[in-house]
Biopython code that builds the backbone (N, CA, C, O; Angstrom):
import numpy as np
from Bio.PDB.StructureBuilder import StructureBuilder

atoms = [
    (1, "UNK", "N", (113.666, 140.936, 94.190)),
    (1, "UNK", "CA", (114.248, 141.007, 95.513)),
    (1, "UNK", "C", (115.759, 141.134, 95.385)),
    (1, "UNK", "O", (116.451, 140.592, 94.522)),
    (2, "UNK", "N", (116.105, 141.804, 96.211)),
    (2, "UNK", "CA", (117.803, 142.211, 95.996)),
    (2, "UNK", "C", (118.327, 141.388, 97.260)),
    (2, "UNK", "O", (117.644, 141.337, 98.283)),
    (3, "UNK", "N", (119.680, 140.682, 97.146)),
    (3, "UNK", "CA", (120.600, 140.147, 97.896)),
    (3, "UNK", "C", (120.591, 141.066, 99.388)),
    (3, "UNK", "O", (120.455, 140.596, 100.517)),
    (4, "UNK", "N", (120.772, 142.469, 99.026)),
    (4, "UNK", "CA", (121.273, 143.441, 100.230)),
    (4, "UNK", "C", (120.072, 143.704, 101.251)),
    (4, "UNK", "O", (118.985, 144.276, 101.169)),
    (5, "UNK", "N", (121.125, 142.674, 102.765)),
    (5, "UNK", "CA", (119.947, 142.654, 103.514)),
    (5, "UNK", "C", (119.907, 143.807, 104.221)),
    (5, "UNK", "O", (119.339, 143.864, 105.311)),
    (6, "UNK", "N", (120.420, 144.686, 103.744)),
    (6, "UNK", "CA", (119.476, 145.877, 105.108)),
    (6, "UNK", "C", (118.463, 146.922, 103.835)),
    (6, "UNK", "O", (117.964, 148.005, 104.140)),
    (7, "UNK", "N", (118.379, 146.477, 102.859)),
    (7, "UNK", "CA", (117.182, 147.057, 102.269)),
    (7, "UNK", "C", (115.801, 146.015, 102.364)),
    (7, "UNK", "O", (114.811, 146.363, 101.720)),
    (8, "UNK", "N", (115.757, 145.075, 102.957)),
    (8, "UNK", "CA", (114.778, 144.576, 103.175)),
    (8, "UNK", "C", (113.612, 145.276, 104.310)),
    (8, "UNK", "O", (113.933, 145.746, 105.401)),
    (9, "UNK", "N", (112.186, 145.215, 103.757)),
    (9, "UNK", "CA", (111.192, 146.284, 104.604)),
    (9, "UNK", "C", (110.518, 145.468, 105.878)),
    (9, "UNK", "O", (110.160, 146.012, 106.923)),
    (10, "UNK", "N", (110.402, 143.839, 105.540)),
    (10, "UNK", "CA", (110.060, 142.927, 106.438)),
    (10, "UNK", "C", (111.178, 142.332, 107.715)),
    (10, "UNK", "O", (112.364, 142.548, 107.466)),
    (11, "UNK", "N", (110.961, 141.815, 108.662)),
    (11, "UNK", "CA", (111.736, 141.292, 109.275)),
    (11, "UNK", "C", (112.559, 140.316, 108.288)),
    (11, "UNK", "O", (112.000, 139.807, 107.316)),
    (12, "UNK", "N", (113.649, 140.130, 108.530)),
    (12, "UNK", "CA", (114.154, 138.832, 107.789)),
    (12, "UNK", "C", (113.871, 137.430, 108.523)),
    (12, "UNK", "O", (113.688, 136.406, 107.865)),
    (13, "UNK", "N", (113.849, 137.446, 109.687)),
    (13, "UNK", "CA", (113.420, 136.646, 111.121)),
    (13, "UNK", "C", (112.577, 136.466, 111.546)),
    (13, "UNK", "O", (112.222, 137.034, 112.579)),
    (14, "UNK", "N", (111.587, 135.207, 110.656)),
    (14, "UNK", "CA", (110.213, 135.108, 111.193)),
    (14, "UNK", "C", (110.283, 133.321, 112.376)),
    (14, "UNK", "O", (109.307, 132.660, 112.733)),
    (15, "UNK", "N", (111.548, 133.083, 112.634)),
    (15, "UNK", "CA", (111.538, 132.204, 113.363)),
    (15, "UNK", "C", (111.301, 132.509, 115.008)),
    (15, "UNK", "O", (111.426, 133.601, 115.562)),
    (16, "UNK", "N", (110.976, 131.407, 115.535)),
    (16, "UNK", "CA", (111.358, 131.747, 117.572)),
    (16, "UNK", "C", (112.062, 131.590, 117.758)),
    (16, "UNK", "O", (112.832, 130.839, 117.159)),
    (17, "UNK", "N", (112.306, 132.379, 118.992)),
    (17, "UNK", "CA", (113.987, 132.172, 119.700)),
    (17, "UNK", "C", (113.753, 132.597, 121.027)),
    (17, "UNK", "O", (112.684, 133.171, 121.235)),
    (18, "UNK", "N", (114.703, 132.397, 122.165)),
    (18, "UNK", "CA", (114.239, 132.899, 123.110)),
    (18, "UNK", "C", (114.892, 134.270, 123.309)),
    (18, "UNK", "O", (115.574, 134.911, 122.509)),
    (19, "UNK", "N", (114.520, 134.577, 124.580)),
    (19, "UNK", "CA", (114.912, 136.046, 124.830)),
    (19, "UNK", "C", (116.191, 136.640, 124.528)),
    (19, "UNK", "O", (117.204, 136.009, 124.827)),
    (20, "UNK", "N", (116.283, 137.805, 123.958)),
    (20, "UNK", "CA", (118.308, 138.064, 124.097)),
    (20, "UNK", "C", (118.499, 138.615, 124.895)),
    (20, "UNK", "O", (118.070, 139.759, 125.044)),
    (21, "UNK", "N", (119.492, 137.769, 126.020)),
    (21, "UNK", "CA", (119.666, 138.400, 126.850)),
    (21, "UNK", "C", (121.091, 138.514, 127.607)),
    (21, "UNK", "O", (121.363, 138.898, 128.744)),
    (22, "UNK", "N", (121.967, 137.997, 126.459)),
    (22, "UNK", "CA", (123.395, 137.724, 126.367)),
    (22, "UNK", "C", (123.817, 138.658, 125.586)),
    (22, "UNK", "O", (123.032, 139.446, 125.060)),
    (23, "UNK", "N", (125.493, 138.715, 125.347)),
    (23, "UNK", "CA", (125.870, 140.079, 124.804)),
    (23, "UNK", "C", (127.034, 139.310, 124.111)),
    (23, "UNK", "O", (127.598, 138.506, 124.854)),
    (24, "UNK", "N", (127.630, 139.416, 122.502)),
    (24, "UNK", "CA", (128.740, 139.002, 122.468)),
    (24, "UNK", "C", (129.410, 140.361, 121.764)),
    (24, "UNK", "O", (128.780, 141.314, 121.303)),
    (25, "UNK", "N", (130.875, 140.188, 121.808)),
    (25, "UNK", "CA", (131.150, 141.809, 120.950)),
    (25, "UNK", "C", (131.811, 141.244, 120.107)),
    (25, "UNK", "O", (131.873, 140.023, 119.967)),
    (26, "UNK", "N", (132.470, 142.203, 119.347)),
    (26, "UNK", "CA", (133.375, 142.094, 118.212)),
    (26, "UNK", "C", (134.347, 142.921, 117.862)),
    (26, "UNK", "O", (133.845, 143.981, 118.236)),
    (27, "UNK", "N", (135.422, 143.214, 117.396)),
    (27, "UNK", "CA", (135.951, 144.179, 117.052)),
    (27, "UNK", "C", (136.282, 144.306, 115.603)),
    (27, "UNK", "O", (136.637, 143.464, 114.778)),
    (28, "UNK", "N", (136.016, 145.906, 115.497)),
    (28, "UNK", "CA", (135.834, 145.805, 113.861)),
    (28, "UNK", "C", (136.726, 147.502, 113.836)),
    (28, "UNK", "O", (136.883, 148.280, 114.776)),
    (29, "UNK", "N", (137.212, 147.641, 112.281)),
    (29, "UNK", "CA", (137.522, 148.866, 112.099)),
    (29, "UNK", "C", (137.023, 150.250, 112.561)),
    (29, "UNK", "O", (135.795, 150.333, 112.514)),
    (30, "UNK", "N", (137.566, 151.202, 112.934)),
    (30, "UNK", "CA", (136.642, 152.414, 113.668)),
    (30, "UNK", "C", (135.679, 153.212, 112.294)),
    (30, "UNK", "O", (134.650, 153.871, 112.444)),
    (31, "UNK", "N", (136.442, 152.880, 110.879)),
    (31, "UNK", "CA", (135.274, 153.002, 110.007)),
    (31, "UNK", "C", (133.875, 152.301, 109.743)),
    (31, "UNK", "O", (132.860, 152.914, 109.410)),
    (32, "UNK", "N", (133.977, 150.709, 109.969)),
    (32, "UNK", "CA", (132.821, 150.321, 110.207)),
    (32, "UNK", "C", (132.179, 150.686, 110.613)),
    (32, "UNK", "O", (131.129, 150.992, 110.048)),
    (33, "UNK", "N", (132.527, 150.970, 112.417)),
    (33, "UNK", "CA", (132.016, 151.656, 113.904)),
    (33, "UNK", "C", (130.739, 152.579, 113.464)),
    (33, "UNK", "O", (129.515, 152.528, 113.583)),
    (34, "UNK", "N", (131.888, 153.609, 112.785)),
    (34, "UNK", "CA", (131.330, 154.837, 112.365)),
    (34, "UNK", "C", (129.689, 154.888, 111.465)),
    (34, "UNK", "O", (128.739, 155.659, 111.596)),
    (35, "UNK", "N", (129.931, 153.552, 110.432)),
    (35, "UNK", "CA", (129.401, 153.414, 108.975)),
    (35, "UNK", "C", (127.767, 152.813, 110.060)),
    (35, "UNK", "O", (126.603, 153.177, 110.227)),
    (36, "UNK", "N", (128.362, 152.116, 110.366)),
    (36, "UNK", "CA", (127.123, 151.119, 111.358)),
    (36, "UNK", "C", (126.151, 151.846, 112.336)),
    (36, "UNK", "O", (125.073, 151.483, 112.807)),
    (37, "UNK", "N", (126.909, 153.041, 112.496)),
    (37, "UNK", "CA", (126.362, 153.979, 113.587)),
    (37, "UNK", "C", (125.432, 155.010, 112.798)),
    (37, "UNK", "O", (124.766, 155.675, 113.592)),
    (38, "UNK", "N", (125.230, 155.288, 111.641)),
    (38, "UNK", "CA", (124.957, 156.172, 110.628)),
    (38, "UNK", "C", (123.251, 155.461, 109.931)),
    (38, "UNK", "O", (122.321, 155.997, 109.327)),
    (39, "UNK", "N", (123.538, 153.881, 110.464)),
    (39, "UNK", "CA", (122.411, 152.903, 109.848)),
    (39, "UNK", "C", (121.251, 153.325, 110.280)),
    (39, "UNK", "O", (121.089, 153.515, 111.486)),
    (40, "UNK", "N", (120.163, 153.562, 109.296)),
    (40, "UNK", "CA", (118.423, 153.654, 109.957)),
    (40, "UNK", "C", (118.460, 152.685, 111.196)),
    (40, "UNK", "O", (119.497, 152.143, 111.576)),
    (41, "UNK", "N", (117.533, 152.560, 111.644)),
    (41, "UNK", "CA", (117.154, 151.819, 112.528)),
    (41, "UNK", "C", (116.656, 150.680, 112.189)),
    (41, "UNK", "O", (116.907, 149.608, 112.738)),
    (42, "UNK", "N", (115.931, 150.858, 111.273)),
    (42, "UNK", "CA", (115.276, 149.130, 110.324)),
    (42, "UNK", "C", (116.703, 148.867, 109.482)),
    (42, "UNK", "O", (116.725, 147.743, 108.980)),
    (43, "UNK", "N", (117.838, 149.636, 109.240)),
    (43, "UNK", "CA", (119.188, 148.475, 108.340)),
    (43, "UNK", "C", (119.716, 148.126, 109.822)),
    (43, "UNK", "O", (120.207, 146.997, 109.845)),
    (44, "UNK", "N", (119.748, 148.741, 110.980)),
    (44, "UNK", "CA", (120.500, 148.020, 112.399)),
    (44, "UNK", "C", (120.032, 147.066, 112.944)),
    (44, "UNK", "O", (120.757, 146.336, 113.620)),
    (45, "UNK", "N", (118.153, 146.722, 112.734)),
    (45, "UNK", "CA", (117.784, 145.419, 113.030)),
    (45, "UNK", "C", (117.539, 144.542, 112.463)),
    (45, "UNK", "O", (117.191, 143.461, 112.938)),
    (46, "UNK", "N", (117.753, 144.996, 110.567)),
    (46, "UNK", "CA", (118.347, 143.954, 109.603)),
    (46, "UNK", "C", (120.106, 143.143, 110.195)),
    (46, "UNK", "O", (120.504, 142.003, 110.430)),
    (47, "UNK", "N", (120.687, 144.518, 110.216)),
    (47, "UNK", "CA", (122.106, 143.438, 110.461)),
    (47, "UNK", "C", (121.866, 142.746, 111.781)),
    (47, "UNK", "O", (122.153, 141.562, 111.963)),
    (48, "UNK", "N", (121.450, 143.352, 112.487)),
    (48, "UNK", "CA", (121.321, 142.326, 113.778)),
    (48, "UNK", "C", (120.899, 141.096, 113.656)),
    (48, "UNK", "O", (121.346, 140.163, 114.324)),
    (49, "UNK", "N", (120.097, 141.008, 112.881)),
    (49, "UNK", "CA", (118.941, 139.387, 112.242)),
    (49, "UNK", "C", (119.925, 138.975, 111.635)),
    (49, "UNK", "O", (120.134, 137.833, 112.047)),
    (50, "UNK", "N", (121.082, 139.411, 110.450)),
    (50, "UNK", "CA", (121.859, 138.550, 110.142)),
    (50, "UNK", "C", (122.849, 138.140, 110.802)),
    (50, "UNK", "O", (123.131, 136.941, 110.812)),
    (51, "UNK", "N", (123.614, 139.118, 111.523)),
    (51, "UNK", "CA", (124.368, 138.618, 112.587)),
    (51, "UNK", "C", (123.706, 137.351, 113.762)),
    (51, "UNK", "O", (124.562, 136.668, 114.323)),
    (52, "UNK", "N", (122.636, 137.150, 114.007)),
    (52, "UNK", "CA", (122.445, 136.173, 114.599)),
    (52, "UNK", "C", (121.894, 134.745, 113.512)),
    (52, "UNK", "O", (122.037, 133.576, 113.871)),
    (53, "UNK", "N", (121.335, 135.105, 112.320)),
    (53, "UNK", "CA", (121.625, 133.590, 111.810)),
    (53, "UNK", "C", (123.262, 133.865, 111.239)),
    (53, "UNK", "O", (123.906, 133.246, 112.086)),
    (54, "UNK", "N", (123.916, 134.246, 110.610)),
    (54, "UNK", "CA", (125.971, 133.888, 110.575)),
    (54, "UNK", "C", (125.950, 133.275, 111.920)),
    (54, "UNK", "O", (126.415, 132.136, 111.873)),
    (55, "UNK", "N", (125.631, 133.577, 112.917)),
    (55, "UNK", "CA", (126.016, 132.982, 114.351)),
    (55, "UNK", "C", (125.486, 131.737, 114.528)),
    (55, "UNK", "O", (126.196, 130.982, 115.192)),
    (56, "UNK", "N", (124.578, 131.351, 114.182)),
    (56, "UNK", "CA", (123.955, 130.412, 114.460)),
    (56, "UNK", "C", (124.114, 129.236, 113.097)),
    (56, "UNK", "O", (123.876, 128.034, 113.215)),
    (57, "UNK", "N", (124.508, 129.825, 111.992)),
    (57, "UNK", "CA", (125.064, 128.672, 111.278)),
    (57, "UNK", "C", (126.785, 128.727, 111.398)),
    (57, "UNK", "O", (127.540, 127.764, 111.266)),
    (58, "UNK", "N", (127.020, 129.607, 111.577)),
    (58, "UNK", "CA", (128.701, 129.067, 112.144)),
    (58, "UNK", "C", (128.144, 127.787, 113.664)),
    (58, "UNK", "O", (128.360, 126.617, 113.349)),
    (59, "UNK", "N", (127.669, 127.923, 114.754)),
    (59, "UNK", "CA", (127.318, 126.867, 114.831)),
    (59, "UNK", "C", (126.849, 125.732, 114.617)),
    (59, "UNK", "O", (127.295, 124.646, 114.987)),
    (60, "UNK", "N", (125.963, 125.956, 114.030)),
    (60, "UNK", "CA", (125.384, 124.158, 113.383)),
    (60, "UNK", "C", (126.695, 123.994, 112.594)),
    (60, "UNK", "O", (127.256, 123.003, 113.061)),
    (61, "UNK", "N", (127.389, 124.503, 111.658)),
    (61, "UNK", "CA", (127.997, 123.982, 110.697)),
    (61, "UNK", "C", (129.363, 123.211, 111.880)),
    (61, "UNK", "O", (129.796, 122.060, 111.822)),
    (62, "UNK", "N", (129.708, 124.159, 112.726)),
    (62, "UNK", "CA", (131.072, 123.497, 113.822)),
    (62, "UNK", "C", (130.360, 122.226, 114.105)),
    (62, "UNK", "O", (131.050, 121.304, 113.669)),
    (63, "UNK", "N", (129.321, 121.813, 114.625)),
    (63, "UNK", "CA", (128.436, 120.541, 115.006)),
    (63, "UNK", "C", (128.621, 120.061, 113.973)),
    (63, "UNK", "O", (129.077, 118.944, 114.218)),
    (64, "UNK", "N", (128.551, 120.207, 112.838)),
    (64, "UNK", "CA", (127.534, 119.411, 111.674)),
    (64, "UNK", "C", (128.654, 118.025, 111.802)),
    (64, "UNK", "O", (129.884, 118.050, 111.846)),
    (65, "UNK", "N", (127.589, 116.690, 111.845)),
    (65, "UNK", "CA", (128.784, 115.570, 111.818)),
    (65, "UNK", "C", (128.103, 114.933, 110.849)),
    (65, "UNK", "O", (126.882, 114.782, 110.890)),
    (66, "UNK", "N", (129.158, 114.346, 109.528)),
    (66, "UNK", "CA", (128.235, 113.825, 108.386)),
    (66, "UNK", "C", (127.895, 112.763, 109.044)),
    (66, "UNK", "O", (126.698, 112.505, 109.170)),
    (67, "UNK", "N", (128.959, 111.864, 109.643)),
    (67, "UNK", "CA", (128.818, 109.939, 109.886)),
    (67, "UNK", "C", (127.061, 110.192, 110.833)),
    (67, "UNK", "O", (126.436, 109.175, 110.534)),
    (68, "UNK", "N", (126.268, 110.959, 111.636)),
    (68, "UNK", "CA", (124.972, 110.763, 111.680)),
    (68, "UNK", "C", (123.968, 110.467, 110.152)),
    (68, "UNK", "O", (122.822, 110.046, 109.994)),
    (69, "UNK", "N", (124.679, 110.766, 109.519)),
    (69, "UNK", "CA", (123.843, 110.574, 108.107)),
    (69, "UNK", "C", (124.589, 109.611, 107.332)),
    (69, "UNK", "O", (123.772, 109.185, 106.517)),
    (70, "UNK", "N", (125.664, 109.053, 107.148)),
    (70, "UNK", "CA", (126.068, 108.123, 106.378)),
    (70, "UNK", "C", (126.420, 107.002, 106.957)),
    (70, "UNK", "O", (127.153, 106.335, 106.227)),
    (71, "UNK", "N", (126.117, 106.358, 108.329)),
    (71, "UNK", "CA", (125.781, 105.006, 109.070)),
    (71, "UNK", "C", (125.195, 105.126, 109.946)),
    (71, "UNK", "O", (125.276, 106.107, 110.685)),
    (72, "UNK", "N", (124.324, 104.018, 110.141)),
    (72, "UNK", "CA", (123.180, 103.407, 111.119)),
    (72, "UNK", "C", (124.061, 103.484, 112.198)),
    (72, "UNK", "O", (123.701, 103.117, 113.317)),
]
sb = StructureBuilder()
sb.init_structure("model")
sb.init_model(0)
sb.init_chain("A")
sb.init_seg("    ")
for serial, (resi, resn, name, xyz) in enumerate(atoms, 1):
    if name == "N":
        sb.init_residue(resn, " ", resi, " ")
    sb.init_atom(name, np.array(xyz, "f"), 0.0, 1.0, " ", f" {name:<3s}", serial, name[0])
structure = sb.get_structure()
């Protein structure tokens, strides 16, 4: 298995979630733009799957509070 997730053939995302139905953007170089726009359709809903777990562990990790785990 190789690191590079948009050669993966399976979903990477076999968890639940609810609907998407929110939008966040980003701004990125107009070469990215370009590079991203060029992607199969299965590497655009690979990055999409990773872009939402990065998103979702940049959250837990902003939450993460050790003192729930190191006192009663």
């Amino acid at each position: 298995m190789t690191n590079n997730i948009l050669n993966h053939e399976d979903c990477l995302l076999s968890i639940e979630m609810d609907k998407k139905l929110e939008t966040i953007s980003f701004r990125v170089p107009g070469i990215t733009k370009s590079k991203v726009e060029k992607l199969s359709a299965q590497q655009k809903k690979a990055l999409n799957e990773a872009l939402l777990v990065t998103t979702a562990r940049a959250i837990h990790d902003a939450e993460f509070d050790p003192s729930k785990y190191l006192k009663e």
